[in-house]
C-alpha positions in Angstrom: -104.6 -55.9 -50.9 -102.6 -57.2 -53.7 -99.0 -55.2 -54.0 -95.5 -56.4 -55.5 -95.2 -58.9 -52.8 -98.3 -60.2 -52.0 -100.4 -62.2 -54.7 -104.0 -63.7 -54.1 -105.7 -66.8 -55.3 -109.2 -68.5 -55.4 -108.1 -71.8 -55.8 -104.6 -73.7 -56.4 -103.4 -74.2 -60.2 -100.4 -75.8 -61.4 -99.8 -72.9 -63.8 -98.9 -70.9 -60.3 -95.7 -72.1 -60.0 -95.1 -69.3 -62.6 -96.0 -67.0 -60.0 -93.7 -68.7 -57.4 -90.7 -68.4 -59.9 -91.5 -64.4 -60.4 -91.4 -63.6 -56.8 -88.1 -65.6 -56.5 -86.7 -64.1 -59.5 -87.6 -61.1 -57.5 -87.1 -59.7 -54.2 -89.9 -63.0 -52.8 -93.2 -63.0 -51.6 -96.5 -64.5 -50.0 -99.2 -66.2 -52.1 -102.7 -66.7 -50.6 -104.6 -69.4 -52.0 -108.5 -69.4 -51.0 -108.6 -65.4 -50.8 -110.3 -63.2 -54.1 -108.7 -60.2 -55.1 -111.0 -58.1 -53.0 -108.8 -59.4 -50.0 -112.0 -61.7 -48.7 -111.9 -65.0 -48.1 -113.5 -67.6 -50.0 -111.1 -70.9 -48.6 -109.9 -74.0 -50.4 -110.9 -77.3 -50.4 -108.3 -80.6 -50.1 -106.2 -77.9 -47.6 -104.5 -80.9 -45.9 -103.3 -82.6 -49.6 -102.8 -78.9 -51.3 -99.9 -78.8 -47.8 -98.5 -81.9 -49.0 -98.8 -81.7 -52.8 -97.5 -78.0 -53.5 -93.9 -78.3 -51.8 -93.3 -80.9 -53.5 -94.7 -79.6 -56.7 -92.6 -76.5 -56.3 -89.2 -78.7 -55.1 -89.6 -80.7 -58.5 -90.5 -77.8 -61.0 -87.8 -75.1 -59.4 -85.4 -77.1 -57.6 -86.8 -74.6 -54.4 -88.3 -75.0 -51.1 -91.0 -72.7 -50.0 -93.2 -73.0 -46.5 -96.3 -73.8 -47.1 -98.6 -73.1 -44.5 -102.9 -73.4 -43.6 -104.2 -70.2 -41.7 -107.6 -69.6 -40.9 -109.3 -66.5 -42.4 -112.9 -65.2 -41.0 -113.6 -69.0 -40.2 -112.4 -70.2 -43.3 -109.0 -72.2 -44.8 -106.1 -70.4 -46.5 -103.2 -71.8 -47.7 -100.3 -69.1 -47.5 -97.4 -69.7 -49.5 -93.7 -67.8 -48.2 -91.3 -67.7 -51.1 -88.0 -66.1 -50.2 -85.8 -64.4 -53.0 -83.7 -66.5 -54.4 -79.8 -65.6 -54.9 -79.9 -67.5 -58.7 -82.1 -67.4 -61.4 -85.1 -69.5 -61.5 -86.9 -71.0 -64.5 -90.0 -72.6 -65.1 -89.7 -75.3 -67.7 -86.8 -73.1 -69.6 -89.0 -69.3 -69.1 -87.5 -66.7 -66.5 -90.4 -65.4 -64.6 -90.3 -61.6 -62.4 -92.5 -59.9 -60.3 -92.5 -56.6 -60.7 -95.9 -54.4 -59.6 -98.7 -56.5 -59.2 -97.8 -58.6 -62.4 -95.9 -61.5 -63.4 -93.6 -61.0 -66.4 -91.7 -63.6 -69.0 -88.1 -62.4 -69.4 -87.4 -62.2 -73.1 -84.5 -60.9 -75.1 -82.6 -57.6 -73.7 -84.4 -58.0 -69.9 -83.6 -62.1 -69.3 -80.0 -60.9 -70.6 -79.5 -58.7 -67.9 -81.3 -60.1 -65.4 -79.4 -63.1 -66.0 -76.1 -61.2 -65.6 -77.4 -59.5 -62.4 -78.3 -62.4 -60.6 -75.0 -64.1 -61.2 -73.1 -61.1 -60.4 -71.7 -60.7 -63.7 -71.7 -57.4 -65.5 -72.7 -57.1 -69.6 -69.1 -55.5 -70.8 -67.0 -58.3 -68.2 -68.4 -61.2 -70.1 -65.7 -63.2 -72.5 -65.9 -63.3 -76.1 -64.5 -66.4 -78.6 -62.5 -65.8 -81.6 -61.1 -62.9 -81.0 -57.9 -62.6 -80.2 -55.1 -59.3 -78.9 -53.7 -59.5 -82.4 -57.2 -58.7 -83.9 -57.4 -55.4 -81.8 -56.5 -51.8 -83.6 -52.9 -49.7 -83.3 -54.7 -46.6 -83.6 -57.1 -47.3 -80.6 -54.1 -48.1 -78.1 -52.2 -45.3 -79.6 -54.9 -42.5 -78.4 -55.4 -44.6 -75.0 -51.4 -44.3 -74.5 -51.6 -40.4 -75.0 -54.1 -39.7 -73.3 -53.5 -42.1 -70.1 -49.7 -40.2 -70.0 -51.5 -36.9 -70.2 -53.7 -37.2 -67.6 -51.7 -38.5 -65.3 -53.6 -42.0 -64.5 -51.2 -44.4 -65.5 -47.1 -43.8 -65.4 -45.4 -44.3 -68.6 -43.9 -47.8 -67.6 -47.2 -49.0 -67.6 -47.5 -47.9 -70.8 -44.5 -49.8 -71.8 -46.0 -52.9 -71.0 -47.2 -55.9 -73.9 -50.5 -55.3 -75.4 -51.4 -58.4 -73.1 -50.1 -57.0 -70.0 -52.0 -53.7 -70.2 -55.0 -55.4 -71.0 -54.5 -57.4 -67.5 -53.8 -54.2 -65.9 -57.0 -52.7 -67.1 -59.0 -56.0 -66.2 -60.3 -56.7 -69.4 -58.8 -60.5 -69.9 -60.7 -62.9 -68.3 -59.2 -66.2 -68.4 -56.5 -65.0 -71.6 -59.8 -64.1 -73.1 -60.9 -60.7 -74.1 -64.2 -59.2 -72.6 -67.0 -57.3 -74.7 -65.3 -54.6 -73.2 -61.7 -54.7 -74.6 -63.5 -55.4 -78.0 -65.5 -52.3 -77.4 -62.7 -50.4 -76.8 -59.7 -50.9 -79.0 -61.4 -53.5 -81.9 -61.6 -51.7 -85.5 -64.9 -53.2 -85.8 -66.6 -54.4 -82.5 -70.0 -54.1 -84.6 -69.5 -57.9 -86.0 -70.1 -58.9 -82.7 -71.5 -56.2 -81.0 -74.3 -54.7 -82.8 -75.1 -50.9 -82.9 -71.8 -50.3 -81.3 -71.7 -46.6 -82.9 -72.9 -43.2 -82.6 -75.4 -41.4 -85.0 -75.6 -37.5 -85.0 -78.2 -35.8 -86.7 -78.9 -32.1 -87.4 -82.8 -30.7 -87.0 -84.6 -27.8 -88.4 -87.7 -29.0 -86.3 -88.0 -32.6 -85.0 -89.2 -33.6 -88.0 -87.1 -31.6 -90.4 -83.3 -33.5 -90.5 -81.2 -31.6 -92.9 -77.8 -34.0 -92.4 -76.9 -36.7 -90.5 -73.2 -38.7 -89.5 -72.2 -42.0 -88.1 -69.2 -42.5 -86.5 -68.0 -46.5 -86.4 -64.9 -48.0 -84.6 -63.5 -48.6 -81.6 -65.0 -46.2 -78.3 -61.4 -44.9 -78.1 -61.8 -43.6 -81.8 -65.7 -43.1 -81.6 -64.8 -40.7 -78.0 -62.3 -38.8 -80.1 -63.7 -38.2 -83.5 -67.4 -37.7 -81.9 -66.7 -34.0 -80.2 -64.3 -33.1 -83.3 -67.3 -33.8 -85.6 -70.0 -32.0 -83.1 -67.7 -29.0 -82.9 -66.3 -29.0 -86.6 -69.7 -29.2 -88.0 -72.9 -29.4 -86.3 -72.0 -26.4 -84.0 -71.4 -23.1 -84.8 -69.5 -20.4 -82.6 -70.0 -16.7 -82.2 -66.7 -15.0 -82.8 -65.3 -11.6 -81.5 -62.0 -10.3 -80.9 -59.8 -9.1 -77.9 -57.3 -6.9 -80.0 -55.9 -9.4 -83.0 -57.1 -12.5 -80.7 -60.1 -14.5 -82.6 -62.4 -15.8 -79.5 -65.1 -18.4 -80.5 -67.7 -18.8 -78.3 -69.9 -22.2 -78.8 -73.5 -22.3 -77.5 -72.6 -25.1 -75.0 -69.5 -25.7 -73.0 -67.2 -28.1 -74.7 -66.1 -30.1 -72.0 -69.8 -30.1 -70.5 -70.6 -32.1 -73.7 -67.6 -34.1 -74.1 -68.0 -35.4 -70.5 -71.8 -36.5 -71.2 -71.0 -37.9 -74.4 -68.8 -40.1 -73.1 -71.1 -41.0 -69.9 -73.4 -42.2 -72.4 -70.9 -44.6 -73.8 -70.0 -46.4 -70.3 -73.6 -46.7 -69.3 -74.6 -47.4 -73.2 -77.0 -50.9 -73.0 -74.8 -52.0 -75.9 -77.3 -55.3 -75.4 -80.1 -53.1 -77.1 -78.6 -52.8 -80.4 -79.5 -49.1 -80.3 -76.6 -46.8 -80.7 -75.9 -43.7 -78.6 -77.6 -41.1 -80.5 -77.1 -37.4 -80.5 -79.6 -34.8 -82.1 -78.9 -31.0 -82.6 -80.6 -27.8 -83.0 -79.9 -24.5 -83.5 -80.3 -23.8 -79.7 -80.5 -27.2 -78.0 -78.8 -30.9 -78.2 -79.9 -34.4 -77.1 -78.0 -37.2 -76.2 -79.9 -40.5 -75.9 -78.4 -43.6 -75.0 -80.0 -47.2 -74.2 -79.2 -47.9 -70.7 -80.3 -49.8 -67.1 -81.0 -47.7 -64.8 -80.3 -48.7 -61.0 -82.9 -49.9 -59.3 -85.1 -47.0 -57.6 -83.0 -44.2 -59.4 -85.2 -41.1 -60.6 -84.2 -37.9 -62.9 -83.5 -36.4 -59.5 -81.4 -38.4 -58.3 -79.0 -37.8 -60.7 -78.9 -34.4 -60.0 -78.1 -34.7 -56.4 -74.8 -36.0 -55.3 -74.5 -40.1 -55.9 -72.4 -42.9 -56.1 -70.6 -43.8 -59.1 -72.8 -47.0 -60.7 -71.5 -47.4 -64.3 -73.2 -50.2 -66.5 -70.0 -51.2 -67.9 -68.1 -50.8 -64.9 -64.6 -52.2 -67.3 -65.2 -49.8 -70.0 -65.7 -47.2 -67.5 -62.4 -47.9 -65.7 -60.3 -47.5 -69.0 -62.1 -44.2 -69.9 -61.3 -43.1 -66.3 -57.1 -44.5 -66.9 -57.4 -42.6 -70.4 -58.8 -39.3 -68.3 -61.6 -39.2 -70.5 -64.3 -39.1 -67.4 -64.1 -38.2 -63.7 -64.9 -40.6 -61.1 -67.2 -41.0 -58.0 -70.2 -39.6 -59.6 -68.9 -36.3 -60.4 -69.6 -36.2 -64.2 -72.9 -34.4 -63.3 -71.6 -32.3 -61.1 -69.0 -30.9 -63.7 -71.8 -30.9 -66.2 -73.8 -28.5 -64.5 -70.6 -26.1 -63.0 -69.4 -25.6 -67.2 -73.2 -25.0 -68.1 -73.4 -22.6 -65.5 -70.5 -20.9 -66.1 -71.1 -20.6 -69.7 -74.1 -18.5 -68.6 -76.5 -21.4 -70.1 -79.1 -23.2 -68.0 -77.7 -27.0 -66.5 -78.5 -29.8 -68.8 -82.2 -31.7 -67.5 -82.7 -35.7 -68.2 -85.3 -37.4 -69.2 -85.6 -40.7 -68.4 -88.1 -43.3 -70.3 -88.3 -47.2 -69.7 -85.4 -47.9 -71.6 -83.2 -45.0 -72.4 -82.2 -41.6 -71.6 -81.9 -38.6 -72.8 -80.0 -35.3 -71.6 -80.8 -32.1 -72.9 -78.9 -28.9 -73.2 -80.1 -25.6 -73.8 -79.0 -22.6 -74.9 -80.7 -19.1 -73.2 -80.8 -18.2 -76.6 -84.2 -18.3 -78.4 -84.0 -19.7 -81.8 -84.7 -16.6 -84.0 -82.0 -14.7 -81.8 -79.3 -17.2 -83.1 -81.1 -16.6 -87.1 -80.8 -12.6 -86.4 -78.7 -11.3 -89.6 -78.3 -8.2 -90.4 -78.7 -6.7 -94.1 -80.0 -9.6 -95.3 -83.6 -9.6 -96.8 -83.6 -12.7 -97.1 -82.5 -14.1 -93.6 -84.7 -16.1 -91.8 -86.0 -13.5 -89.3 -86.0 -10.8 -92.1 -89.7 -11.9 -92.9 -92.9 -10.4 -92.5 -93.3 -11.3 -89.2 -90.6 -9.1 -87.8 -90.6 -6.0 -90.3 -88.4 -3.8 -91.7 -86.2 -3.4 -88.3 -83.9 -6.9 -88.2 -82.4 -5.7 -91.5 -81.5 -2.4 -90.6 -78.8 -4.3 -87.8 -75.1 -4.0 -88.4 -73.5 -7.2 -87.8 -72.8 -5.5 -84.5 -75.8 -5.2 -83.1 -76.8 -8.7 -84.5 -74.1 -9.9 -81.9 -75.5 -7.5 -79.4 -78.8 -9.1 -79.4 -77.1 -12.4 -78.9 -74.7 -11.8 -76.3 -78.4 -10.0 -74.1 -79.9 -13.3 -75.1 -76.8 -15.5 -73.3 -77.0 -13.6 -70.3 -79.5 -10.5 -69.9 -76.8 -9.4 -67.5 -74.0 -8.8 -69.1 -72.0 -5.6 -68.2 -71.1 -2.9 -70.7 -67.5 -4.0 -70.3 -67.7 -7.4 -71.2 -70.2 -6.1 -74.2 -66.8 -3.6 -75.0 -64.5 -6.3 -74.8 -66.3 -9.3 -76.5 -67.2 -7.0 -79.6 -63.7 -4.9 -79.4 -65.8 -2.0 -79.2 -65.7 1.6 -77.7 -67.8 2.4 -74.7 -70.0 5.3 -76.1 -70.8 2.8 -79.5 -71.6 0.1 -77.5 -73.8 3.0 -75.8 -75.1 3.8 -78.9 -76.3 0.6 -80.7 -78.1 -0.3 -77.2 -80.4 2.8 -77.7 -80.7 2.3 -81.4 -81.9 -1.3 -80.0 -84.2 -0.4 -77.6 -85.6 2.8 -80.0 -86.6 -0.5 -81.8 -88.2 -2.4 -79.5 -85.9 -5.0 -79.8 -84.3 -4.3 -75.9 -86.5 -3.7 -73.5 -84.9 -3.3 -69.6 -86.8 -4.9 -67.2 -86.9 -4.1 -63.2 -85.6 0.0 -64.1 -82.2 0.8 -64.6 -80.2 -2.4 -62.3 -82.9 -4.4 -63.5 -82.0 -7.3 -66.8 -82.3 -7.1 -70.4 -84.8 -8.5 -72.5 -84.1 -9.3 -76.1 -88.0 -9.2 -78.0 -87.8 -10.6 -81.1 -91.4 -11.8 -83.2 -91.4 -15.2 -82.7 -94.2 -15.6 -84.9 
């Protein structure tokens, strides 16, 4: 039976040298010439010449040596063809060939880049660019990396004393006095004239096909990792206030360090090859954060989720957001993720992973017409037919009530008390006022949770 290293063949063809190529391109293989894809034999003719003629044929084309070997199968002959993997690329009059499956594939474009830079060991971001030079690179980018390397603690401030030149060595990002993608990435003004797509695009949805305003934010990834979470928190999200005495407390539907940290996963692993940039969609009561990327080889959803090396796809650009304290290391970026989401009372972030991107997701516990709720309004959007007269009899208290139940449908009467700076019997009050209603229902008897039932209609 055929699989991703076994390949069978009536009869020998020059045009199967392709094949040979694809399983050294891969991880090798065995090709079986005289068997039909059933797995029976049907034998070759010219066995003793076909030994003879295909080594050679494959030593001239590919510059490889195979064994080549005649095996008899029920009576008949085979020829059975061993190609090993091979440690650097092969090509096939100029075209990359790679098994993967039960197919043969031509490398083009963004795959042949990286498969390229795998098999010679080099990574995308570590490769040297031309006419560019230090002096070309921005003040304002090195000025946040200084900052925030002394504040983290990563680097001493004598490092940061050293020559643009010398930091840059520090940080690994000269190769051979010249600078890689990466140091362009990170501290040029404009890495998009060589680099294109280099940027972030945010977007805010009614539905997914409903985009009411969008942003793009260009520069360097030291200016694009700042500017990115000010924006998202500034204007696409909005917070639910209450008070603690005269203190103002703003309470944002997601975590802000739970986002800041995947935002800026996204840039290290970004496949800034693609052309595609890091792209970041928001709702009233979710937010999606897509970014081109290679996944390692055998990774899943899951695995992500479960504890894991550290494999960044821009390892350099990775090592300076680490130095700057912008990301943790060995892995843990999930990890912290998931521990701010949970501790913000909202469910951990899920991924979705497609053949060439992927995309995390955070959700609120919020349904989307318990963030709309506003009271005396007849015009709000939950204030509709749909709901009845009841939504616009709320005081703005009860409003934030319903949305505090929603966030966690087990939140005590004291944190209700303190979060709206209110007295115990009014908080008391507006709950049975809500459930009179309908619109709080307790489920599981009195230690049960809270249920916040809106029409969702």
């Amino acid at each position: 039976m055929e699989s991703q290293i076994i390949e069978y063949k009536e009869s020998w063809r020059e045009e199967y040298v392709k094949w040979i190529c694809g399983f050294a391109n891969a991880q090798g293989g065995i090709i079986y010439i005289g068997i039909r894809d059933d797995g029976t034999a049907c034998g070759v003719e010219n066995a003793k010449k076909l030994l003879e003629d295909i080594p050679n044929k494959v030593r001239d084309m590919l510059g490889l040596i195979v064994d080549v070997d005649l095996i008899k199968k029920d009576g008949k002959d085979v020829i059975k063809i061993t190609v090993p993997e091979n440690p650097y690329p092969v090509n096939y009059k100029g075209e990359y060939h790679y098994r993967t499956g039960s197919t043969k594939q031509l490398l083009q474009g963004t795959a042949l880049t990286n498969f390229l830079l795998k098999k010679t060991g080099i990574k995308w971001d570590a490769v040297p660019l031309e006419r560019v030079s230090i002096d070309d690179l921005d003040k304002e980018s090195f000025d946040i990396f200084y900052r925030e390397a002394v504040r983290s603690g990563r680097m001493s401030e004598d490092d940061l004393k050293l020559s643009r030149h010398d930091l840059l060595e520090k940080l690994n990002l000269l190769e051979n006095n010249y600078l890689k993608r990466a140091a362009v990435l990170l501290f040029h003004r404009n890495p998009e004239k060589w680099i294109t797509g280099s940027f972030v695009k945010i977007g805010f949805f009614i539905t997914d096909d409903d985009l009411r305003y969008q942003d793009e934010i260009h520069g360097s990834l030291m200016i694009q990792a700042e500017r990115v979470i000010d924006l998202l928190y500034t204007k696409y999200l909005t917070a639910d206030i209450s008070y603690d005495n005269i203190t103002r407390i703003e309470r944002y539907p997601f975590p802000k360090d739970a986002v800041r940290e995947a935002v800026f996963n996204a840039l290290i692993h970004q496949d800034f090859s693609a052309g595609i940039p890091v792209q970041i969609s928001v709702y009233k009561d979710r937010l999606y954060i897509s970014n081109d990327c290679v996944f390692p080889e055998k990774w899943t959803a899951e695995t992500l989720m479960q504890k894991h090396r550290s494999m960044p796809h821009n390892p350099d650009i990775a090592n300076t957001f680490y130095r700057a304290g912008f990301i943790e290391s060995w892995g843990r970026g999930i990890e912290k993720i998931c521990n701010l989401c949970r501790n913000h009372n909202i469910p951990v972030p899920t991924y979705t992973v497609h053949d060439a991107d992927i995309m995390m997701i955070f959700k609120t516990n919020v349904p989307n017409n318990v963030l709309n709720v506003q009271g005396n309004d007849p015009n709000g959007p939950n204030n509709g037919p749909n709901n009845g007269p009841n939504l616009r009899k709320l005081t703005d208290r009860q409003c934030a009530l319903l949305r505090l139940f929603a966030q966690n449908e087990k939140v005590t009467l004291d944190t209700l008390t303190k979060e709206l700076n209110a007295g115990r019997t009014t908080i008391k009050r507006d709950i049975a006022q809500l459930k009179e209603m309908g619109l709080l229902v307790r489920e599981n008897g009195t230690r049960g949770f809270w249920i916040v039932k809106l029409n969702e209609k």
